[in-house]
LOVOTI-820382 format. One record per residue: z, x, y of N, C-alpha, C, O in turn. Coordinates in steps of 0.05 Angstrom, whole numbers, plus 5000, padded with zeros to 4 digits. Example, Ala and Ser with C-alpha at 12.3 -4.5 7.8 and 13.67 -1.06 7.14 Angstrom:
LOVOTI-820382
515652644886515652464910515652644934516952854934
514252574955514352734979515752585001516152685023
end
This chain:
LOVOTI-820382
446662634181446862354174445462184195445662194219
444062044181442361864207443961614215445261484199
443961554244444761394259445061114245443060974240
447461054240448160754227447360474246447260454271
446960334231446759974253449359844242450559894221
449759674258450959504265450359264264448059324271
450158944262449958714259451358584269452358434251
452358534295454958374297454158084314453558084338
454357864300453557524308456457444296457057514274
457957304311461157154308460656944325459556954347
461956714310463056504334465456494344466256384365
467256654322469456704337471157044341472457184327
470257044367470957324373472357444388471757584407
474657384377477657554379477057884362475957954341
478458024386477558384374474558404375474158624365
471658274382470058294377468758514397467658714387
469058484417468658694446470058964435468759174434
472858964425474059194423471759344400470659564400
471759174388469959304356467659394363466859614356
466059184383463259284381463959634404462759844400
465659624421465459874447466160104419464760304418
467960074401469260334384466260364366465760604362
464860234359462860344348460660414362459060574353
460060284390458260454397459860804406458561004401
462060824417463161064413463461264384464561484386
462661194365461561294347459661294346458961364323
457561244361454261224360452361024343450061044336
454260844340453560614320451460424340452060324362
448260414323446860224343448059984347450360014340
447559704356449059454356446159324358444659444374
445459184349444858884338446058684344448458684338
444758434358446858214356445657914366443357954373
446057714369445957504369446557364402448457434416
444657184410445557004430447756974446447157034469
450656884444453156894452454957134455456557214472
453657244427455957474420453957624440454757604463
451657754438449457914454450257904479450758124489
450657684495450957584524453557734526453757864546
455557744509457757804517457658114512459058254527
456458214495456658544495455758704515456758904526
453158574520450758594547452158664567452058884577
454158384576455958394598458058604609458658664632
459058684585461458874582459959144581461359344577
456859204585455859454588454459644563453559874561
454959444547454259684521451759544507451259304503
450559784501447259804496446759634475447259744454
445959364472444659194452442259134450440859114471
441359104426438459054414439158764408441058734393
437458484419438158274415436558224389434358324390
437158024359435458034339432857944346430958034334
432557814361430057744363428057954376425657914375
428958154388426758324391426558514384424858684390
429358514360428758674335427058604312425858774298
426958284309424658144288422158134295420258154280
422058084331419558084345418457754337416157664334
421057654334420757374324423257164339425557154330
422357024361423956894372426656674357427156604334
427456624376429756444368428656174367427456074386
428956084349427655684351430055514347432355584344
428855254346430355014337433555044348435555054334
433455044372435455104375437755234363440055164359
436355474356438855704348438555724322439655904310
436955504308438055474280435855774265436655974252
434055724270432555964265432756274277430956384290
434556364272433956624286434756974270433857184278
436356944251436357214240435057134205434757324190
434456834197432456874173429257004178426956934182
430657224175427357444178427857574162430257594155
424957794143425157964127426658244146428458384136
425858254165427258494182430358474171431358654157
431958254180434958244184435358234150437158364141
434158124135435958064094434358314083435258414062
431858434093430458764086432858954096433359144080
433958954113435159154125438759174111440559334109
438258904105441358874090441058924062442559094052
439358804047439058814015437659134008437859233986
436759214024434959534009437659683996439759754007
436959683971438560013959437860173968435460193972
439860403979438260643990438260863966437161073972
439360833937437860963917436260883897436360903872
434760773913432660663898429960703911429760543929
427960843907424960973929423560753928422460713950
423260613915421560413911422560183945421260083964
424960183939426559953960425260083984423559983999
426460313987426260524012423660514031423360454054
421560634005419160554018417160284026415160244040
418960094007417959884011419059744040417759564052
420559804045422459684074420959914103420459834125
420660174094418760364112416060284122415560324145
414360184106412660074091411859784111409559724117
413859644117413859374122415159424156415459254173
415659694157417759734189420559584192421559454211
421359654166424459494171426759734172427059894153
427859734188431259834199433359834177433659584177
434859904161436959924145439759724165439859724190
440659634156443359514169445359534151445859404131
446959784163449559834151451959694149453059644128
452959634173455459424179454059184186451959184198
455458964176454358604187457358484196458658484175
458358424207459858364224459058094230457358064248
460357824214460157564218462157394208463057424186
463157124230464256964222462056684221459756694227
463256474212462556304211461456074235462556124256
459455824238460155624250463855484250464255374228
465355474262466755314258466655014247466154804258
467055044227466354804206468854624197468754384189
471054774200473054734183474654554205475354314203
474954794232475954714257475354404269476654234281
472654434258470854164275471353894261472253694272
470553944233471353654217474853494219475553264214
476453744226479253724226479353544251481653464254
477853464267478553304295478453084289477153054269
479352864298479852684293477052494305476252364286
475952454320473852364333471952594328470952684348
471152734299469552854293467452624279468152454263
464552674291462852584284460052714255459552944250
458552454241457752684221456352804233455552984219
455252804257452752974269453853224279452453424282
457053174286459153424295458253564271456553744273
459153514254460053644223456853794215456654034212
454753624212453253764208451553964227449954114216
451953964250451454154272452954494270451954724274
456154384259457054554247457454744228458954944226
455154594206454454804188452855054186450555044178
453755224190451855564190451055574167452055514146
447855704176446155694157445156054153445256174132
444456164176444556434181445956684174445656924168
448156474179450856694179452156744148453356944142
451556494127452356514098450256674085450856824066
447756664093445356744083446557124093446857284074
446957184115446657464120449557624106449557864098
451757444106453357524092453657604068455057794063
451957424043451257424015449157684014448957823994
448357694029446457914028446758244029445658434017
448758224051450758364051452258444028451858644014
453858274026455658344003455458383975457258503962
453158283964450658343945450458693949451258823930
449458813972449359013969451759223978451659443990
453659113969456059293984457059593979459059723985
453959653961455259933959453160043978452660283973
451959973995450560104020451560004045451360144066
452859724045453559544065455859514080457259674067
457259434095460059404094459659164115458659184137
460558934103460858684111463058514122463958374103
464458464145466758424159466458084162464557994175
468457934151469057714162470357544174470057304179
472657774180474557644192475757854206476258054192
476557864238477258024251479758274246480258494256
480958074223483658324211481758604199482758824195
479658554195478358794174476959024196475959224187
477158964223476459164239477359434234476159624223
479759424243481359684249481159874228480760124230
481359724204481759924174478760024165478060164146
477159914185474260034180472960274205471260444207
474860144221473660374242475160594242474460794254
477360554228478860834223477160954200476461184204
476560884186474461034159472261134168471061324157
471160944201468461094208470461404219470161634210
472061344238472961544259473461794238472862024244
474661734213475261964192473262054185472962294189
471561934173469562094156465761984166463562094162
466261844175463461744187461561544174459161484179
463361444156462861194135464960994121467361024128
464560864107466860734095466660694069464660574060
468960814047469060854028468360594016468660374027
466960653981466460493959468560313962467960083965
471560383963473260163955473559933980474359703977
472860013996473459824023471059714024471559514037
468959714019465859674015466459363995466059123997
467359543975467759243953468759033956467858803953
471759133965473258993984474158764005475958594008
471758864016470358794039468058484026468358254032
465758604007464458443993467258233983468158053997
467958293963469657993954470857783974470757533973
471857953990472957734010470657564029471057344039
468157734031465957554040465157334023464757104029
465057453999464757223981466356953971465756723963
468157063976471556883973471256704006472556494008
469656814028469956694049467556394056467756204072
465356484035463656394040463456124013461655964017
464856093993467055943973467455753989466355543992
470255894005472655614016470055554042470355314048
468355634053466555584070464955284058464855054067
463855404036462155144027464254883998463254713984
466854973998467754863993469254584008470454403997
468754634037470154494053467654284065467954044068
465154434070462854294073462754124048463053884053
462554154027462253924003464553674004464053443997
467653794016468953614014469053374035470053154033
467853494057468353414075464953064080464952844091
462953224066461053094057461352794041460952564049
462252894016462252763989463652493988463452313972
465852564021467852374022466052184041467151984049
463752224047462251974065461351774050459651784032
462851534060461951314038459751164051459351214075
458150944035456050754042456650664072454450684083
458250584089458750544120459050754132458750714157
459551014126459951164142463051294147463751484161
464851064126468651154137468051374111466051404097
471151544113471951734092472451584072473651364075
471951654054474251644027476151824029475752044038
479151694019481651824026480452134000481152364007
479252113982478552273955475152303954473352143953
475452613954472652643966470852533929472152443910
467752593927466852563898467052763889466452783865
468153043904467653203887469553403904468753453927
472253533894474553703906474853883893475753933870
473554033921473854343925476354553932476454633955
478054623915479654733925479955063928479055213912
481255143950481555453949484555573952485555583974
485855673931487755833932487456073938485156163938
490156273945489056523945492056763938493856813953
491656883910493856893895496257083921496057243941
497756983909500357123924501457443912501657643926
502057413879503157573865502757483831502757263822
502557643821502357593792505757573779507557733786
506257373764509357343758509357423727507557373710
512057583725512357723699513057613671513857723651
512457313676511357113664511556833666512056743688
511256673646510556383657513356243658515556343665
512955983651515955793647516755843621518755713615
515656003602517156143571515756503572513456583580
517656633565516756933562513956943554512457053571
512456823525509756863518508056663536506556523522
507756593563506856533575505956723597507156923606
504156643603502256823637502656673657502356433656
503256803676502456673704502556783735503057023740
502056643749501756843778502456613802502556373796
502956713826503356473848500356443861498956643862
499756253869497856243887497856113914499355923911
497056113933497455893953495155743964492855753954
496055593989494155493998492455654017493555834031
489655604020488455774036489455814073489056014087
490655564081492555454096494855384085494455194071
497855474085499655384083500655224104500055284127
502255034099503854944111506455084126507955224112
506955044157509055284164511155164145510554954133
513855284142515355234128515855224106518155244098
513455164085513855224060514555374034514855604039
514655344020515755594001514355864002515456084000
511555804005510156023998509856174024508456374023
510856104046511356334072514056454071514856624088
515656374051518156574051518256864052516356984043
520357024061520457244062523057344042525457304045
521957464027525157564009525357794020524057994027
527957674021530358014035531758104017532958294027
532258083997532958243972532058113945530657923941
533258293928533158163895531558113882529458063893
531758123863529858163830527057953842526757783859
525158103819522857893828521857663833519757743822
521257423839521457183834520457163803519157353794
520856963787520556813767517856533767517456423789
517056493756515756203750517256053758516955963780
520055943737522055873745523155813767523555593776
523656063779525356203802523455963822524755783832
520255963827518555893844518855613846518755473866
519155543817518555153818521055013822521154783829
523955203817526455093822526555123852528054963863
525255323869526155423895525055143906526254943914
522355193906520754873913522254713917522954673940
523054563896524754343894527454333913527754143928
529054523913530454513926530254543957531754413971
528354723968527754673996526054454006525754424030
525054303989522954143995525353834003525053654019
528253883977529953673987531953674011532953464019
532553984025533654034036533353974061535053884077
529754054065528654014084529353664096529753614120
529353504077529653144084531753194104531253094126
534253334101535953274122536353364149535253574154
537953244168538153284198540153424195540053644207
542053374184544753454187545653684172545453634148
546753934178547554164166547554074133549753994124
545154084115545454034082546254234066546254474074
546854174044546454494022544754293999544854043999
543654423983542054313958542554493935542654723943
543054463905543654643891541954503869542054263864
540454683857536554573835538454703810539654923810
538254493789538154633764535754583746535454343741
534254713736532254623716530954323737530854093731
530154443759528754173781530053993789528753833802
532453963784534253733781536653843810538354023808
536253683833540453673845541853733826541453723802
543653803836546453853809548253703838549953533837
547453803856549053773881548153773912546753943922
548853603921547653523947548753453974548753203975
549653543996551853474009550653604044549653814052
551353394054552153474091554653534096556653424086
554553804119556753774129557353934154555654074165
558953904161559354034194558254254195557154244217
557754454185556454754176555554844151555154724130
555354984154552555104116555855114106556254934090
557455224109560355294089561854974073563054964051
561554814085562254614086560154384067561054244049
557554394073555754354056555854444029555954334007
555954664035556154814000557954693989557554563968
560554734001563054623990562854353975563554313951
562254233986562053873978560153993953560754023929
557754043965554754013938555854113921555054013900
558154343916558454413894560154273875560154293850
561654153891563353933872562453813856563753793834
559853673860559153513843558353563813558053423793
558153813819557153933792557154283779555354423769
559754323784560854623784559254743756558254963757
559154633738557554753714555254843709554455063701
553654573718551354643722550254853749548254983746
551654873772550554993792550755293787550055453803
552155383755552255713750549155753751547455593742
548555963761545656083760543955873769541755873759
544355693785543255493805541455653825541655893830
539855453836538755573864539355353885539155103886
540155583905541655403924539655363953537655513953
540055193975538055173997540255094014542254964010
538955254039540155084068538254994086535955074085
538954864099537254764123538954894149537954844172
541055044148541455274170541855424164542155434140
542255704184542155924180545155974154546955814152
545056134143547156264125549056524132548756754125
551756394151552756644158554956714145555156644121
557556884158559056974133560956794121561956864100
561656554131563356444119562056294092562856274069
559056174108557656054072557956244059559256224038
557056444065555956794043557656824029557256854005
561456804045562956924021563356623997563856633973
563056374012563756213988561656223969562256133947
559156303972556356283953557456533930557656533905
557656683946557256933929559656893915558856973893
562256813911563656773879563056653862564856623845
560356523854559056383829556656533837556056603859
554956563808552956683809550656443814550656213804
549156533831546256463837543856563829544056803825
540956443824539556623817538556683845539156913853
536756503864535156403889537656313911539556163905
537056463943538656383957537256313982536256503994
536956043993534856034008536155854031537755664030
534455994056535155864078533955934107532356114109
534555814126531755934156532256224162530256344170
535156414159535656534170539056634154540756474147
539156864152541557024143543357164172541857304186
545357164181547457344194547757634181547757684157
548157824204548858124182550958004167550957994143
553657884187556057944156554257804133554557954113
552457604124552057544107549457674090549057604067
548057844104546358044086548958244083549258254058
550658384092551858494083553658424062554258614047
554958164058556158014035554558093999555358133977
551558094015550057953988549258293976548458353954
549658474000548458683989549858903961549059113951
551958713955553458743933552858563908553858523886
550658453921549558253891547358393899546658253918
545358613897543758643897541358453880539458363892
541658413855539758193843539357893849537757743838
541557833872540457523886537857503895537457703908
535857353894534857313915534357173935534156923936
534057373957534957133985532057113998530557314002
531656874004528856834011529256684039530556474038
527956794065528456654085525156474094522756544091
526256274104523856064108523956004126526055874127
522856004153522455794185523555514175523155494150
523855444178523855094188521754984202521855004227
520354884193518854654200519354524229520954334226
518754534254518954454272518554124277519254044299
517453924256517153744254514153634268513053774285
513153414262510253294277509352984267510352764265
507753054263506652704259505752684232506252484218
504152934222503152964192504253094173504453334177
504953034153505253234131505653504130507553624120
503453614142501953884141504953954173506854104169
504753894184506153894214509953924192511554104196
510053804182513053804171513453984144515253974127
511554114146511354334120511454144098513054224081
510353894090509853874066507353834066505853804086
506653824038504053794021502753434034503853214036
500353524040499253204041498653074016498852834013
497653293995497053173975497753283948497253523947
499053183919500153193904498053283881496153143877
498353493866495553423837497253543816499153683823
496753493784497853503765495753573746494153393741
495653743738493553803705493653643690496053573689
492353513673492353413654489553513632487653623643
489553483609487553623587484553593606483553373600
483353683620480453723620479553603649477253553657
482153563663482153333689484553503705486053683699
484153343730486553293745487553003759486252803766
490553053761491152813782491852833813493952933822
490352733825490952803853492452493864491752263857
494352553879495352313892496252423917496452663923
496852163935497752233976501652423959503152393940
501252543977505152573974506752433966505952203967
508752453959511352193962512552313982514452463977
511452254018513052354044513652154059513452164083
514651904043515651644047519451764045520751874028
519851644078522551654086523451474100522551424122
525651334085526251044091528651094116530351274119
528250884130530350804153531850624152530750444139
534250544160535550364158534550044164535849844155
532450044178531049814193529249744163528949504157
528249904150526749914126528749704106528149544088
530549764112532549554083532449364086532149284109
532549174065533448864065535048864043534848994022
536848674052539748654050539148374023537348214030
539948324003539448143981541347943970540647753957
544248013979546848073971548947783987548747714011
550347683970551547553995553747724015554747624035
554247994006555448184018554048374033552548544023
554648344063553548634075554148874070556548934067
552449034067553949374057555149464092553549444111
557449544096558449694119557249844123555649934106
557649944154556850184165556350524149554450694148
558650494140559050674121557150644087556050804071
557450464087556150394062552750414060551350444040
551950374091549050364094548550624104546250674111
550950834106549651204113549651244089547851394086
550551204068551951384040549151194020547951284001
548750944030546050864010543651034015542151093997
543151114044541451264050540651474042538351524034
543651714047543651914039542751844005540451913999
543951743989543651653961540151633950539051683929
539151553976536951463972534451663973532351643962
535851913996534252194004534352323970532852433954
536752243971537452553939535252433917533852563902
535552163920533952053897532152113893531952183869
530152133907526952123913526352463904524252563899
529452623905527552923890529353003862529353203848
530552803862530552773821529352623808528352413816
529152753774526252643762527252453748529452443738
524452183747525851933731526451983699526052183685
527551753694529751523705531751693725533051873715
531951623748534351813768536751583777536151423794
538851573768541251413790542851683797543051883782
544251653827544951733836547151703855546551593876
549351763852552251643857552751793888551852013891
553951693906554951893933556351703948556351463942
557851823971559851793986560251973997560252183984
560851964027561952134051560552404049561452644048
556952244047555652534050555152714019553152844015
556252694010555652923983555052653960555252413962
554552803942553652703912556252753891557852943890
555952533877558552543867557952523828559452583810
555952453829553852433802550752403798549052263810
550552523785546752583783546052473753547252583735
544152253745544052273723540652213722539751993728
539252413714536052563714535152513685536652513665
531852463688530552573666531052303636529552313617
532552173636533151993612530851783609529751713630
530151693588528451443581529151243590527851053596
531251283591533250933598534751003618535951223621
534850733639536050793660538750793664539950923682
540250583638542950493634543350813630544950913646
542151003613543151243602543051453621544751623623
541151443635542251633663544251543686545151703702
545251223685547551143695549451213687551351283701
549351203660552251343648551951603637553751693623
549651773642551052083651551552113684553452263689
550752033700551652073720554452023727555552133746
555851783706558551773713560251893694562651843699
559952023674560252253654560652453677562952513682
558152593695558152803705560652773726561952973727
561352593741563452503756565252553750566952673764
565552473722569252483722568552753709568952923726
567852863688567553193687568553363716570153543717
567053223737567553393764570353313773571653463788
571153113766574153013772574252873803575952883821
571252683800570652553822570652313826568552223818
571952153836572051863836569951743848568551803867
569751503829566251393838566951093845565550893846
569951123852570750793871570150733897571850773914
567750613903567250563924564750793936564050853959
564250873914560550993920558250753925558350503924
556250943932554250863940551650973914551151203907
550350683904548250883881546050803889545550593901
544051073880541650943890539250993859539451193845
538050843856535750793834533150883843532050793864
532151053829529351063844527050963836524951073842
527350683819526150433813527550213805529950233799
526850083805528649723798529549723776528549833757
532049543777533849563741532449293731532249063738
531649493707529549163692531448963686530848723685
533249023681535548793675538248893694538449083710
540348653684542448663691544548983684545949113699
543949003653545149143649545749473659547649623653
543249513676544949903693546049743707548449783702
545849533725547849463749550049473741551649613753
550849313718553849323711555249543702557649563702
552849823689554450083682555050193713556350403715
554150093733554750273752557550193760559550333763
556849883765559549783774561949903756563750073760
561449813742563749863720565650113730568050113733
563650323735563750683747565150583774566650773779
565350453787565950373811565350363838567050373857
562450333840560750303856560650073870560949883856
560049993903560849703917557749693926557049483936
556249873923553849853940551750003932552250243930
548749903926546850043903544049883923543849663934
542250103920539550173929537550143911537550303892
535949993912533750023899530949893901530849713918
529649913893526349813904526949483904527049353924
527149413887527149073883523649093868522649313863
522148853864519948853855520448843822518848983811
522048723805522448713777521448343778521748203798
520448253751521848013745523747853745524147603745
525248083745528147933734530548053763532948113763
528848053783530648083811532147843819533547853840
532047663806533347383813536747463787539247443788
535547513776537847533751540147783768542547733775
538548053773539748293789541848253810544048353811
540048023832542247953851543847763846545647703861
543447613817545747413809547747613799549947503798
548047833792549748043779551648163799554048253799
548848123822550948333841552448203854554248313867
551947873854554447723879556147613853557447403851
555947683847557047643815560247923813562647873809
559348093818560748343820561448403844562648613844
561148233878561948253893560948553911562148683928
558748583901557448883908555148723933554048503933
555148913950553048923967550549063953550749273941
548348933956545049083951542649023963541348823970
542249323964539649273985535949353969535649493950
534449253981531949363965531049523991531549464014
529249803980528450013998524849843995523149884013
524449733981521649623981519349843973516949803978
520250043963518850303949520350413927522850373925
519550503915520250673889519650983893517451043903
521851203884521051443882520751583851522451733842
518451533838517951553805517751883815516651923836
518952143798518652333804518152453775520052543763
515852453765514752603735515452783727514652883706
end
């Protein structure tokens, strides 16, 4: 077998030294590039720099230096093909077996905040996409590395057999190609968004996105449906899609968009929460001194609905939550962290599943607090992209409307009222006190009509709603939800303000002797 080459130019080279010393210990020639060259040079091992492999210098500052027929001849020849063979013999060109390349940092660079376009376009590799495609084009002669995880599983294939199999070859190609995608997908976005002055557009002209599937699901949101998870090419720490399941049946479609929901509301709180999702919806929502205690309350609110619920914590889950969870069935059990007694509790429900998630360390952005910066929705032949709804109101945020101040108490329980709101879908009112939820009323055309299921769902739960706290997650066009709430027995109600008829609203409410505040935002949840 004749002596293999090597290609290795990276800008970022982590494992890169280890990789290039294990192949020249296989007798692998090396080839290489400026930075990376200097650094192999240094560490002792025998390199051929490209340029005096092309016999064609480096120009333009760097930008010119492996577009030669030598370096895309030596990558593109079929070697069963005579024609190729001799034509590359012919011309004095070298075969190049392995190419070993990452990118300019492009992605890294635009992400700075005092990134300039001259940064950005400095940062675009031109060389490195070109040698890669070329590569991977031919990957049944080639084997093309783009990312430092793909070392090891290739140099064990050289050390075994003295090549690397068809399937890792292919392999290897897609993910170059998949790399070189989210590569020029981020360059276009990052572009498209330069407007006539020079600022961004918050929405580029043209959005490029890259997922990268997780698992295929054993079907959609109805049995004759398809579907699969995908994520972000970057997730967010904390999010759903970094969970780890420690037991139980497969996830669902379902299973995925109810889990969402519920850790995404869980996450809002400081204080030991539980969250319980039915069909996307709270059933139940509650703080409390510990996860056992949490549960307890959240489930009150809505014992019926929470059968085959998915439940969330925002602390760890040890044995005392475990044994109160586990006497109603659950489908999804989610939380930062399980105790043995409580993997051992569940290991008698073998079909739960328990999915553990980090917590979010908290930061300044979105992305920093494990949520989404940005929101999108299909629609026939389009999409909708909008910023998040990662608007979280403070007490300083309220204004007070009312000739009645809401108490101390009255202004934690509007709050809390106000967290739960914002992750049920409109029309949403929402009833609470001393921390938990006491009625949920989701999803109705009319807002009077989700006021009065929510106080339906109350007394069902056998919960008194004298002296709750409600919150709206848009303005009552009229008088009339205010008065179904009151009626229910509510002293104190939240809501955007911004109607016409807000003069009529607060004549109702000092009318009814109720305190009300406007949050000066609306949480519309589709």
């Amino acid at each position: 077998m004749s002596q293999l080459t090597a290609l290795i130019s990276v800008s970022d080279k982590t494992g890169i030294l280890e990789f290039a010393q294990a192949l020249h210990a296989l007798n692998v020639r090396l080839l290489s590039t400026g930075g990376t060259a200097k650094m192999l040079l240094e560490a002792g091992l025998p390199v051929t720099e490209v340029a005096q492999h092309t016999g064609f210098p480096e120009m333009l500052d760097g930008r010119v230096k492996t577009l030669h027929p030598k370096i895309h001849g030596g990558l593109l020849a079929r070697r069963d093909l005579p024609e190729h063979m001799a034509a590359i013999q012919q011309h004095g060109i070298d075969t190049i077996d392995i190419l070993a390349v990452n990118l300019y940092p492009f992605e890294a660079t635009v992400a700075k905040p005092d990134c300039t376009l001259e940064d950005a376009i400095e940062n675009i590799d031109i060389g490195g996409p070109a040698m890669v495609r070329s590569a991977a084009k031919n990957w049944k002669d080639v084997t093309v590395l783009t990312d430092a995880s793909q070392y090891a599983g290739v140099l064990a294939e050289l050390k075994a057999s003295g090549k690397t199999s068809d399937k890792t070859r292919f392999a290897c190609s897609v993910a170059a190609f998949n790399r070189i995608a989210q590569y020029d997908a981020a360059i276009s976005n990052y572009l498209s968004a330069i407007q006539d002055d020079g600022t961004h557009a918050q929405f580029p002209g043209q959005m490029n996105s890259s997922f990268i599937k997780v698992q295929d699901l054993r079907y959609g949101e109805n049995s004759h449906q398809n579907a699969a998870l995908y994520r972000d090419l970057y997730p967010a720490p904390g999010s759903l899609v970094t969970a780890k399941q420690l037991q139980g049946k497969e996830l669902s479609y379902n299973n995925i968009a109810d889990a969402d929901a519920a850790w995404e509301c869980v996450k809002a709180f400081e204080a030991p929460a539980c969250v319980i999702i039915k069909h996307a919806n709270p059933c139940g929502v509650a703080v409390g001194a510990h996860a056992a205690e949490a549960y307890a309350k959240a489930l009150q609110t809505d014992p019926t609905s929470a059968f085959g619920g998915i439940i969330a914590f925002n602390r760890p889950v040890d044995g005392a939550a475990a044994a109160h969870v586990a006497k109603q069935f659950v489908e999804v059990l989610m939380a930062p962290a399980f105790s043995a007694e409580a993997l051992e509790i569940f290991k008698a429900k073998a079909n739960v599943r328990l999915l553990q998630i980090d917590l979010p360390t908290g930061g300044a952005t979105p992305w920093q607090q494990g949520r989404n910066a940005m929101d999108s929705k299909r629609v026939g032949s389009g999409i909708l992209l909008q910023t998040a709804d990662n608007h979280f109101l403070k007490a300083a945020d309220l204004k007070v409307v009312t000739t009645k101040q809401p108490s101390a108490q009255e202004l934690q329980d509007l709050l809390f009222a106000w967290t739960v709101a914002q992750y049920v879908k409109s029309n949403a009112i929402v009833f609470c006190a001393g921390g938990m939820t006491l009625g949920v009323g989701a999803g109705q055309m009319s807002r009077i009509d989700s006021a009065r299921i929510a106080s339906i769902k109350a007394e069902n739960a056998g919960l008194t709603l004298k002296g709750s706290a409600v919150a709206s997650d848009a303005f009552f066009p009229f008088r009339d939800g205010l008065d179904v709430v009151v009626d229910a027995g509510a002293t104190s109600v939240i809501q955007p303000g911004g109607s016409m008829r807000d003069d009529e609203v607060i004549a109702a409410a000092n009318e009814r002797g109720i305190a009300m505040v406007f949050s000066g935002v609306r949480h519309f949840r589709h």
